[in-house]
N, C-alpha and C positions, 0 to 999 in steps of 0.2 A: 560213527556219525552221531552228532550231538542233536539230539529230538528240541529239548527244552533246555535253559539253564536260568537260575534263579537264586539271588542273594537274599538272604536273612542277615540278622544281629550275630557276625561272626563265621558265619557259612555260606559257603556257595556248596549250588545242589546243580547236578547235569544227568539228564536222562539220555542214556545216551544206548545206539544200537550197535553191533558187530556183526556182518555177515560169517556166516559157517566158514570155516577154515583160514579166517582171515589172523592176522597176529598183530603185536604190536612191540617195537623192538625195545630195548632196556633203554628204561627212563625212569625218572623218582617225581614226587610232588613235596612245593616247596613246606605243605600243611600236611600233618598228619588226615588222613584219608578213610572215610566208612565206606563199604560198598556194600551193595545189597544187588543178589541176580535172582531175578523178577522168572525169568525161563532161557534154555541153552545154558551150557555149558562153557567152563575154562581152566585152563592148567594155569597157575601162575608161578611164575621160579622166581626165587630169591637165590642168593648167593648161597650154597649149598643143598637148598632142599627146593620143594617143590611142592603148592596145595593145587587140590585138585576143588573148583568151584558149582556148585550143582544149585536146581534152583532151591529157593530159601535161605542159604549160607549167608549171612553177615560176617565180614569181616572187616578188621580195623590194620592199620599199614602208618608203622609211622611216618615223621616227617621225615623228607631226602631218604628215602630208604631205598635203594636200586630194584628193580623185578623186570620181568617181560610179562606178557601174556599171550596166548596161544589157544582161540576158538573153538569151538567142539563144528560138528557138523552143520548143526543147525544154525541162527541164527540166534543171538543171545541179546539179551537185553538186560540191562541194570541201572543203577543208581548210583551213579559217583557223590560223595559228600566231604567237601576239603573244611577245614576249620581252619582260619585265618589268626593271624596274632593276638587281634582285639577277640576275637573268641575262646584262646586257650588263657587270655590272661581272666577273661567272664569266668569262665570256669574254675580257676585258680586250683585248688586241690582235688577238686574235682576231673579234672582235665587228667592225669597219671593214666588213667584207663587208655588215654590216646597217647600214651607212650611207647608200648608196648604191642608187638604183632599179636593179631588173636583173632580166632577164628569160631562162630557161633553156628549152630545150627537147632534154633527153641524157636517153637511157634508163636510164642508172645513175641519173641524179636520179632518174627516176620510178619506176622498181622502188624505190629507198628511201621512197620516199614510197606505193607502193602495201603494204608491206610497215607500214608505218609506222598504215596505216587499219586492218591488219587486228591490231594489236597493241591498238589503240584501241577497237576492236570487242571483244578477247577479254576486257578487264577483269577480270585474275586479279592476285596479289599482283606475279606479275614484270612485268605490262606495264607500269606509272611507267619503271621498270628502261630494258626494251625502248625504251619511247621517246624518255625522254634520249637513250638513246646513238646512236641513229637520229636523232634530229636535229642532233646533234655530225656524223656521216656527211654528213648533207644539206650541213648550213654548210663541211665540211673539200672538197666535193665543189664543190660552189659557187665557193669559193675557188678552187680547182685550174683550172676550167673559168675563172673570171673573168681569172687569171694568162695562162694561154694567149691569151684575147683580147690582154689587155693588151701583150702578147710580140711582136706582126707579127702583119702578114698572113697569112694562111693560106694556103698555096700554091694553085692554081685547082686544080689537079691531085685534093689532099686533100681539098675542101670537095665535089669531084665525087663523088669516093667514097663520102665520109661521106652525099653524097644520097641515089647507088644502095642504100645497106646500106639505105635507110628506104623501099626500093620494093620490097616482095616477089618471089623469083622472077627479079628482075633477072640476077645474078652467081650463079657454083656455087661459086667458089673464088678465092683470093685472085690469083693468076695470073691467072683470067680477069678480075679487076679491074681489077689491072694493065693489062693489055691494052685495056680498054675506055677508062682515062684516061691510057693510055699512057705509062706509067713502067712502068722493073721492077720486080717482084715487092718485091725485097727494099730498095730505094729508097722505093716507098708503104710497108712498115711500118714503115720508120723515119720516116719523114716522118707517117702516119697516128699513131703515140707520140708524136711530139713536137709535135703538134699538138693532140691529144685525151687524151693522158694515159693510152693502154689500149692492147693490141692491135687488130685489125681484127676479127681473132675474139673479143675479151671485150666488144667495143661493139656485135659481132651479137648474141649470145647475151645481154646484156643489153637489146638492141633486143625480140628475140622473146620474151622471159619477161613484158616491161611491156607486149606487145599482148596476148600470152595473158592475162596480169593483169586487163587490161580488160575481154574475152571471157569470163574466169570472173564479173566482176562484173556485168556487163551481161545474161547469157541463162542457161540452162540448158541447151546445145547440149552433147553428147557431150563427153568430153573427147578420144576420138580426133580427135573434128571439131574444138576446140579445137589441137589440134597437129598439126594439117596447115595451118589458117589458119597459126599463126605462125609456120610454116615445117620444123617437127620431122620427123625421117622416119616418126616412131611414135609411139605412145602411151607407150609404156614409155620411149627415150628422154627425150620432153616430160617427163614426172614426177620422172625421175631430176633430170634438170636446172633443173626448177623446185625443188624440196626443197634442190640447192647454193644457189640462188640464194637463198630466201626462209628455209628451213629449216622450213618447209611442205609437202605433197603438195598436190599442186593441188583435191582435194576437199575437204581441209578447209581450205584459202584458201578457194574457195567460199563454206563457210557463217562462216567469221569476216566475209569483209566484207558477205555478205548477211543477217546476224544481227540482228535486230529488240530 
């Protein structure tokens, strides 16, 4: 079911729902395709293989490319985002990133993309505005992230860390990190940048904004209790740091993505 749908300079955006165990049979889109799933689950098959969609996943689908999809239990919700003719030709070299199937899971993609739902929700004159450039952000993000694959291996060392930062509570400090995947300090952040493209600190603090992200859109739970889940020492804290990140307070995130 299609909630909202909405054209930009070269894009249409559809927010759209799936009830739990529902499917959708083999079909393609005529525009290379960005999705983003907000919460719930989905298998999608292409012609041989099969990804499995969890919430935060960004993935891109090129143009006519055949898939099905297939529900989880729950109800799922996402972001469909098509790029039209007059948008891959805007793009010009830049556009190659939407050539190619790929599948993301990095908390800058998904704060941009949770950022991206609640511009879509507020439909005032500057959102068109807001969401072009948000999704200029996604693709230049995209890109950066796909570059690094493309670069080597990842070292075992960095890929361990980058796990711990996505298990709460694990580490307190970048030292103790160090310590845990055994390099020094100042070796994992440079190895941690040149692997990821950020600090250890700008990929946590990005990690915890897109869980609390989720938490605002998902329940009505305190927002204290919201920043202590994603890790925050306080309330006040969490807010300040959510407003750099989104340029939002976190209550009125809230009612933009849960706005009818």
């Amino acid at each position: 079911m299609v909630e909202r749908a909405v054209s930009v300079e070269g894009f249409s955006l559809r927010e759209g729902r799936h009830a739990g165990g529902s499917s959708l049979a083999w079909h393609r889109h005529a525009g290379p395709t960005i999705c983003f799933v907000y919460t719930g689950a989905f298998d999608e098959r292409f012609t041989g293989t099969t990804l499995e969609c969890t919430p935060g996943t960004l993935k891109i689908t090129p143009a006519a490319e055949p898939h099905s999809n297939r529900f989880g239990r729950e109800e799922t919700r996402g972001l469909l985002v098509e790029a039209d003719a007059a948008g891959m030709d805007r793009l010009g070299e830049h556009a190659r990133i939407l050539h190619e199937r790929a599948t993301f899971r990095d908390p800058h993609l998904a704060l941009l993309a949770w950022r991206l739902l609640a511009e879509l929700r507020a439909d005032d004159s500057a959102a068109p505005l807001a969401i072009e450039g948000l999704l200029l952000e996604i693709l230049a993000g995209a890109a950066r992230v796909r570059e690094v694959r493309m670069g080597g291996t990842v070292p075992r060392w960095v890929a361990e860390a980058r796990d711990l930062l996505h298990d709460p509570g694990q580490v307190a400090s970048l030292g103790e990190l160090a310590t845990v995947v055994g390099v020094h300090p100042v070796t994992l952040a440079r190895g941690f940048r040149k692997a990821y493209g950020c600090s250890v600190g700008a990929y946590l603090r990005w990690l915890r904004i897109a869980r609390a992200a989720r938490r605002l859109s998902e329940t009505d739970i305190p927002l204290a209790e919201v920043a202590l889940e994603a890790g925050f020492a306080d309330q006040s804290h969490f807010s300040n740091a959510f407003r750099r990140e989104t340029g939002q307070s976190p209550s009125a995130f809230r009612r933009s993505v849960k706005a009818k």
